[in-house]
Backbone as JSON Lines, residues from 0, in Angstrom:
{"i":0,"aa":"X","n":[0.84,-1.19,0.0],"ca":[0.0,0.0,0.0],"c":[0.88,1.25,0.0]}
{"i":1,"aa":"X","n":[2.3,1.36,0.71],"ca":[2.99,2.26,0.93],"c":[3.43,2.93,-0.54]}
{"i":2,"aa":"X","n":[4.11,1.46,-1.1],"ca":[4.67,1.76,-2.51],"c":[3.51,2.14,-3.26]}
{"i":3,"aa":"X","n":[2.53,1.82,-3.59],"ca":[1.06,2.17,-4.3],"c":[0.84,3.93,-4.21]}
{"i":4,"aa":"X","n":[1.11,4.55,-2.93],"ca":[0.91,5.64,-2.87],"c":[2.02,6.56,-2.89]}
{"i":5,"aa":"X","n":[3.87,5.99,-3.62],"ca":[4.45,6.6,-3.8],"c":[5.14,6.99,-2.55]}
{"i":6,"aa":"X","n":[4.71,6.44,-1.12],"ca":[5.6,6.13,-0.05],"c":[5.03,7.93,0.76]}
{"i":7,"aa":"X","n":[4.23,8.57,0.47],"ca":[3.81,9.17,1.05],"c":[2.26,9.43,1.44]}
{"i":8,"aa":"X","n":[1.95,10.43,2.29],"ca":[0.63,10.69,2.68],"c":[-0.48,11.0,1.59]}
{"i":9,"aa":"X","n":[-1.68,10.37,1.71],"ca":[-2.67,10.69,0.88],"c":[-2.98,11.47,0.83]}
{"i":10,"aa":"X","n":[-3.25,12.32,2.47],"ca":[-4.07,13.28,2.12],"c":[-3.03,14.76,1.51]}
{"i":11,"aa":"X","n":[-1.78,15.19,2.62],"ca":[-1.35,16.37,2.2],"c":[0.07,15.35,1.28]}
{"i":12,"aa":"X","n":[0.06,14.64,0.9],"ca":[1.12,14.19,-0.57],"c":[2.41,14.59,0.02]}
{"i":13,"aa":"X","n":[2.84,14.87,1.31],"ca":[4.12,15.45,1.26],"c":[4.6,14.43,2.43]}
{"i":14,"aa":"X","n":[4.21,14.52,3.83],"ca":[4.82,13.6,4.55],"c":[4.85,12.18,4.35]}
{"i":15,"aa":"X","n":[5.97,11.28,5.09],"ca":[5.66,10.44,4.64],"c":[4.96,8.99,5.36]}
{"i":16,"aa":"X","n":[4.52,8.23,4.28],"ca":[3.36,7.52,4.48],"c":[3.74,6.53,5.94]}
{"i":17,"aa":"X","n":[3.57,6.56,7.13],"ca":[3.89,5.67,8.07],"c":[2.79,5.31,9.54]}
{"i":18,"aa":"X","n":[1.89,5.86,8.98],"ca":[0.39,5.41,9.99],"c":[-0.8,5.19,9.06]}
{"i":19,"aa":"X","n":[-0.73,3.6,9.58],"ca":[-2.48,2.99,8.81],"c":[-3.45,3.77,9.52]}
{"i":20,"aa":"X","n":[-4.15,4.41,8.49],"ca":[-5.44,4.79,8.99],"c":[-6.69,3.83,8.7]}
{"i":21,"aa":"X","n":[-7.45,3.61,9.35],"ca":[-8.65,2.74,9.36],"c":[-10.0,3.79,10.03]}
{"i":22,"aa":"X","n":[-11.62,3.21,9.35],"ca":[-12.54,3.86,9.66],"c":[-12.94,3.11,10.82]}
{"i":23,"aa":"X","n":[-12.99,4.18,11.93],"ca":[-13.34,3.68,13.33],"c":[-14.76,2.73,13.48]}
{"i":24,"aa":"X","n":[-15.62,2.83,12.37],"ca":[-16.79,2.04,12.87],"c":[-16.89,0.44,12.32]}
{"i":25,"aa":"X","n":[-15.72,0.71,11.17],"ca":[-15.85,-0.53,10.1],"c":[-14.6,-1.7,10.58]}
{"i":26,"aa":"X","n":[-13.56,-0.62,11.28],"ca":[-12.13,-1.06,10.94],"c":[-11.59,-1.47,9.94]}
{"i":27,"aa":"X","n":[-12.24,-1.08,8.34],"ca":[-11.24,-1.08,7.3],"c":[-10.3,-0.32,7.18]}
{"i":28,"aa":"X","n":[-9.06,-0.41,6.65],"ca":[-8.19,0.2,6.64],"c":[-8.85,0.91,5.19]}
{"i":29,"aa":"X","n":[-8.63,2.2,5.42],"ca":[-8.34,3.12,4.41],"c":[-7.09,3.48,3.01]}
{"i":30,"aa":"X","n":[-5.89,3.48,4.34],"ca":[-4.83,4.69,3.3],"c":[-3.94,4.42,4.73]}
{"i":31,"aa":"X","n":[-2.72,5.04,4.16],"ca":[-1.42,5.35,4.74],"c":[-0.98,6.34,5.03]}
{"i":32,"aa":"X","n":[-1.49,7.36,5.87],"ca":[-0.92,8.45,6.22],"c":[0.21,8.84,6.83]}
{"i":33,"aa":"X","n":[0.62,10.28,7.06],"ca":[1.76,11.0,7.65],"c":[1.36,11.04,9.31]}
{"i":34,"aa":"X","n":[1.98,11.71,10.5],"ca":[1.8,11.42,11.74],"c":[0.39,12.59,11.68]}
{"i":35,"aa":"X","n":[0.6,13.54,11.13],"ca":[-0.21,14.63,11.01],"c":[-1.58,14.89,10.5]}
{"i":36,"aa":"X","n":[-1.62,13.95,9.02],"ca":[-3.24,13.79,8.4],"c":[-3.18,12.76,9.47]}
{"i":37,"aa":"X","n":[-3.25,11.98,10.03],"ca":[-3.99,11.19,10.97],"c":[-4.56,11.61,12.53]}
{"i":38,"aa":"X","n":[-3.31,12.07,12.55],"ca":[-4.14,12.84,13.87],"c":[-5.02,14.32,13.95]}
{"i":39,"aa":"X","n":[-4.8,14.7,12.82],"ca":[-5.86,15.54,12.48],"c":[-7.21,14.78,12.37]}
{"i":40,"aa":"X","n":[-6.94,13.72,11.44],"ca":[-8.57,12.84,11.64],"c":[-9.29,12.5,12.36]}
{"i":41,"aa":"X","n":[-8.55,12.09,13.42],"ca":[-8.92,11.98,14.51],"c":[-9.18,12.71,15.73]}
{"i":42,"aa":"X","n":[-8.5,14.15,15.82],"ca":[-9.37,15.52,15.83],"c":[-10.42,16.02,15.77]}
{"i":43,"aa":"X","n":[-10.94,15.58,14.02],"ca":[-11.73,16.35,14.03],"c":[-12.92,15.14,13.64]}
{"i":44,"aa":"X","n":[-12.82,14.03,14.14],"ca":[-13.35,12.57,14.67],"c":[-13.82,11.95,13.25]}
{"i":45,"aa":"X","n":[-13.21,12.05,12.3],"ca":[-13.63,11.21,11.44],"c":[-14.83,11.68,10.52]}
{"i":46,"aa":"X","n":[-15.14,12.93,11.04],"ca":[-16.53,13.57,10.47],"c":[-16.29,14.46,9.03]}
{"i":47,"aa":"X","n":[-16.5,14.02,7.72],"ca":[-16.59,14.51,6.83],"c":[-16.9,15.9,6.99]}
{"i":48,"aa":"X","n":[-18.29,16.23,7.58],"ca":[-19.37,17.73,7.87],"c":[-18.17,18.65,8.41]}
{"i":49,"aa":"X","n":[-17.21,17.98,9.45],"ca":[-16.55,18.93,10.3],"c":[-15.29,19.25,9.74]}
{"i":50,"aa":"X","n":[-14.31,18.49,8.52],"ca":[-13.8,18.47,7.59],"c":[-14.12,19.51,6.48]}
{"i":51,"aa":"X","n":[-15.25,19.29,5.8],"ca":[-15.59,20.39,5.13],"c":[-15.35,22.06,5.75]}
{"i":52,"aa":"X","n":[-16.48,22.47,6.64],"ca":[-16.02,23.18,7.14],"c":[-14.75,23.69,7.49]}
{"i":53,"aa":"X","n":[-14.29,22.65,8.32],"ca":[-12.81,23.17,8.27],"c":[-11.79,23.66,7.0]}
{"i":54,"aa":"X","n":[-11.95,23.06,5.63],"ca":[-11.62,23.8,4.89],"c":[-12.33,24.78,4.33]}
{"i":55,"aa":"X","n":[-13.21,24.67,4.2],"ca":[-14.14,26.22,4.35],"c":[-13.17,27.35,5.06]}
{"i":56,"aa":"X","n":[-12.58,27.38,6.5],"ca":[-12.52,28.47,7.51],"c":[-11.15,28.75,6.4]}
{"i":57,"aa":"X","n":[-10.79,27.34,6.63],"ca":[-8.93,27.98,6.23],"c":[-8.83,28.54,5.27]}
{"i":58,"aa":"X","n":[-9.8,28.19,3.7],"ca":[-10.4,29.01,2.78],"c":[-10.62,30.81,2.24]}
{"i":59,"aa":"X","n":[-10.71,30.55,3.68],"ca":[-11.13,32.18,4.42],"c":[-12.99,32.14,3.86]}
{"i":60,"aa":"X","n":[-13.72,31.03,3.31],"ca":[-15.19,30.91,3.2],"c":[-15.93,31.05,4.14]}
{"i":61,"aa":"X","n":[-15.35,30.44,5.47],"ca":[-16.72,30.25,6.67],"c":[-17.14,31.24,6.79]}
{"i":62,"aa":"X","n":[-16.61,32.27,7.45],"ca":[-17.05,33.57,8.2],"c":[-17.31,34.99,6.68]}
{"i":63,"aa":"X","n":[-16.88,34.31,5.42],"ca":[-17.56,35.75,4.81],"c":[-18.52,35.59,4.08]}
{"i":64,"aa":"X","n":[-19.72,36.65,5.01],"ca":[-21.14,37.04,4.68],"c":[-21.7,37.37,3.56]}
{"i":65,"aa":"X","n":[-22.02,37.05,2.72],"ca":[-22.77,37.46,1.43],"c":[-23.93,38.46,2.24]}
{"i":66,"aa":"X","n":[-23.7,39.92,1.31],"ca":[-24.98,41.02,1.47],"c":[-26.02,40.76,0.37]}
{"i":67,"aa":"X","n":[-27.09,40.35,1.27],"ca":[-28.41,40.25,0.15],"c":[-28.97,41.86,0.18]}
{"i":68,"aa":"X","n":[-28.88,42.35,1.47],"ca":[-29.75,43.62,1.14],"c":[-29.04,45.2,2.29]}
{"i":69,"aa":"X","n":[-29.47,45.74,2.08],"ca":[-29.44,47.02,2.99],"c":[-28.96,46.39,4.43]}
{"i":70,"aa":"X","n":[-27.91,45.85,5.14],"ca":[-28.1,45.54,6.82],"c":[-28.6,43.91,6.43]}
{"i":71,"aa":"X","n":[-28.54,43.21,5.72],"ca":[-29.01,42.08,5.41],"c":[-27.81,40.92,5.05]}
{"i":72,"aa":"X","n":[-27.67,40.09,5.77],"ca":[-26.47,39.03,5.4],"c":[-26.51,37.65,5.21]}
{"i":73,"aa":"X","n":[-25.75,37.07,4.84],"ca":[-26.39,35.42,4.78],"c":[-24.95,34.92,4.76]}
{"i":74,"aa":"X","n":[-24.86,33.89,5.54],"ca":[-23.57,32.94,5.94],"c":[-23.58,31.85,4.8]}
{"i":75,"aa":"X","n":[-22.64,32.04,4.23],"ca":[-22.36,30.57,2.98],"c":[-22.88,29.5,3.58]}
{"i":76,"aa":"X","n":[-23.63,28.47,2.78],"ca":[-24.1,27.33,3.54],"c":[-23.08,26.12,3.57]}
């Protein structure tokens, strides 16, 4: 699996690949991550929803308001 992914991390491609990650409810193994995408995963618990977001913020997306009107705002969904 290591060599398959070029001996590094899936997710950020740069560190290198030396912690099996597996889905906590299934225990399939996934992928081969760095010390860092993994414990980030497990951070932010495995939750896709909370993932998204999170690149949303870093994005700089979460927090900027679209003006619909006069004093009127709406938060990206």
């Amino acid at each position: 699996m290591i060599a398959a992914q070029g001996g590094v991390c899936l997710i950020c491609q740069d560190g290198p690949a030396e912690h099996v990650d597996h889905d906590h409810r299934t225990g399939m193994v996934r992928g081969v991550l760095c010390f860092s995408c993994n414990a980030a995963l497990g951070q932010l618990k495995d939750r896709p929803d909370v993932m998204r977001r999170a690149a949303a913020y870093v994005e700089g997306n979460l927090w900027n308001p679209t003006h619909v009107a006069q004093g009127v705002c709406r938060r990206p969904s």
